[in-house]
C-alpha positions in Angstrom: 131.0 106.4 83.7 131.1 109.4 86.3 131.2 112.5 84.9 134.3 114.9 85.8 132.8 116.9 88.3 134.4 116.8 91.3 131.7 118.5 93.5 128.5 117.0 91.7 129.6 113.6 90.4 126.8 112.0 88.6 126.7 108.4 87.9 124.3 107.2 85.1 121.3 104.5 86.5 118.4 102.2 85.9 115.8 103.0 87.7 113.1 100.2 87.9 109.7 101.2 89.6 107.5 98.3 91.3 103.6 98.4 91.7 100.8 96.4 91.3 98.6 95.8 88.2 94.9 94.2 87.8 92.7 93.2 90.4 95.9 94.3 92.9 94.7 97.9 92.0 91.6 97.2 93.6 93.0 96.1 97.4 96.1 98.1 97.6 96.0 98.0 101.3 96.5 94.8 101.3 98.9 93.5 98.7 101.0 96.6 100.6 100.9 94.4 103.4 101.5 91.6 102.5 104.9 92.8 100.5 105.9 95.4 102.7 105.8 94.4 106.2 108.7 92.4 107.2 107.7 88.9 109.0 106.3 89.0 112.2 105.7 92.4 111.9 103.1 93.6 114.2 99.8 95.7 113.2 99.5 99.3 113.9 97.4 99.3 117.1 95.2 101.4 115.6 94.7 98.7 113.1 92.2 95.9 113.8 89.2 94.2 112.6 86.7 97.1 114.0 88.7 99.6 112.2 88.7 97.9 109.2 84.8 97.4 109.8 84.7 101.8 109.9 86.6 101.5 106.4 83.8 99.2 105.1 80.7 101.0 106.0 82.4 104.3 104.9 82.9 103.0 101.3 86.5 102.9 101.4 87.1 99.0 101.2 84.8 96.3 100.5 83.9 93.3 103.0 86.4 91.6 100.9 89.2 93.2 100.8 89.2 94.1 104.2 89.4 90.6 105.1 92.2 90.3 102.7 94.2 93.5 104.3 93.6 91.6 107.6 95.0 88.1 106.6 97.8 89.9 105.1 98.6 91.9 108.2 98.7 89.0 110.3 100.9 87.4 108.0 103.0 89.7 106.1 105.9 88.8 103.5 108.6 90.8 102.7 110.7 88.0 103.0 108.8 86.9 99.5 109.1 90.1 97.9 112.6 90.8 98.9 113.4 87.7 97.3 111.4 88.3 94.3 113.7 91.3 93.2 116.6 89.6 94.4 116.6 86.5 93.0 114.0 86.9 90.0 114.0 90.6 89.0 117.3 91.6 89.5 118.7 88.9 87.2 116.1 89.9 84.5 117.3 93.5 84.5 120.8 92.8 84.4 120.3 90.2 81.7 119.3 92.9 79.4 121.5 96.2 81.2 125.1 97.0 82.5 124.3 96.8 85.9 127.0 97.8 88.5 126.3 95.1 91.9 128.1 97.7 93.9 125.9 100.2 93.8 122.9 98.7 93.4 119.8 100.9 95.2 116.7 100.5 96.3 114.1 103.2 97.7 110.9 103.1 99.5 108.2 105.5 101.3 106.3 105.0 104.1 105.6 100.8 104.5 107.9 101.2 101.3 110.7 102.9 103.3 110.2 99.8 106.0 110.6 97.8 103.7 113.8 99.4 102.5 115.0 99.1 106.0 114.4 95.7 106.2 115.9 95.1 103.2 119.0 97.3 104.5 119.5 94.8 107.3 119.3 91.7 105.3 122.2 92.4 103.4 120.8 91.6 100.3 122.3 93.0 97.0 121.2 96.4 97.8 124.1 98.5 98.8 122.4 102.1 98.5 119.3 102.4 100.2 116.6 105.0 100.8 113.6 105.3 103.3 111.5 108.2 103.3 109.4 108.6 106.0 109.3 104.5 106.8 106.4 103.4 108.4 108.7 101.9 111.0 106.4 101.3 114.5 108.3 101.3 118.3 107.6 97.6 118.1 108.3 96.8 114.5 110.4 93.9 114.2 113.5 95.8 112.8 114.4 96.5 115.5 115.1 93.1 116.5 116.9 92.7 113.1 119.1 95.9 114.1 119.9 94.5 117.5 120.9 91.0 116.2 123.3 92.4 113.0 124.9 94.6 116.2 125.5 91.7 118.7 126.4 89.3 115.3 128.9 92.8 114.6 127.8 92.2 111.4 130.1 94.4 108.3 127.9 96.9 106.8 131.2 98.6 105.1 130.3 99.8 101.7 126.6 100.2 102.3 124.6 103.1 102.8 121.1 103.9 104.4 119.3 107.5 104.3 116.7 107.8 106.4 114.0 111.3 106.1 111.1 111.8 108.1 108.9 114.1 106.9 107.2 117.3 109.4 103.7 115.6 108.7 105.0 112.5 110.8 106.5 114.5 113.7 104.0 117.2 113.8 100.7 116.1 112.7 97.6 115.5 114.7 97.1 111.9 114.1 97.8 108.6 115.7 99.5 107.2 113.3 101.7 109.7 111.9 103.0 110.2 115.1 103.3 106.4 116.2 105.5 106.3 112.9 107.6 109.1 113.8 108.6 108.2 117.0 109.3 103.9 115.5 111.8 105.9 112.9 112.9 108.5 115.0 113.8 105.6 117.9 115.2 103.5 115.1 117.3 106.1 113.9 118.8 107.0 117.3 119.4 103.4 118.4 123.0 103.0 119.7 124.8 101.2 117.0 128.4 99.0 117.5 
């Protein structure tokens, strides 16, 4: 039901958070990895098993799972997870709710909001999609997913994507902030059909 505002319409919603519970607490960075990155996708290049070695000794991340955060990087899985909702969630909540297909969202932030992009050009269920400041990398395979849905002219009619990059991403003094701002601002600029 939409209310009758004709300037503000606002439509009711489910909104179903994902995160991790147990021992995924305790290795973040890496179960983010490993759901987040879409396949194939390559590791910041300030990422790498010496790094990761820095994060050790300083006490943020044990031997462990740094190892872990390193498998996963090499061999993400979004893929997985996008099936998970998909297919397993998806049908659970709309077992139990009224759920419109049409307008069925999905948001993300950061590897999140890659991940939301990713899922954007897989063409899943997910007609309404967010990505806040997506950690979206000038090599990051999306954009190979982009170029192949433009040269398969692929029908994107009745689906949305809003991208936002936040200041701290254009303007801070940091490596990676920056490296992410300019894989979302290219990706966002890229000449589409």
């Amino acid at each position: 039901m939409v209310r009758d505002d004709s300037i503000n319409p606002v439509e009711p919603f489910i909104q179903v958070s994902v995160g991790y519970i147990g021992e995924d607490t305790t290795r973040l960075l890496a179960v983010r990895a490993r759901d987040l990155l879409p396949p194939g996708e390559p590791p910041l290049s300030t990422t790498n098993a010496e790094s990761l070695d820095l994060l050790v000794q300083a006490g943020y991340l044990d031997a462990d799972a740094a190892k872990l955060y390193w498998h996963n990087l090499q061999n993400p899985a979004a893929d997985k997870f996008l099936s998970f909702l998909v297919d397993e969630l998806h049908p659970l909540i709309s077992a139990e709710f009224r759920v419109d297909d049409t307008s069925t969202g999905l948001w993300g932030f950061s590897y999140g909001g890659l991940f939301a992009t990713y899922a954007a050009l897989r063409r899943t269920l997910f007609s309404r999609i967010g990505a806040g400041s997506p950690g979206i990398v000038p090599q990051s395979k999306v954009f190979e997913l982009y170029d192949s849905e433009i040269k398969d002219e692929a029908d994107y009619s009745g689906r949305m994507l809003h991208m936002t990059v936040c200041e701290t991403e254009v303007t801070a003094v940091s490596p990676y902030q920056a490296y992410v701002g300019l894989g979302t601002t290219e990706f966002a600029v890229e000449p589409g059909p």
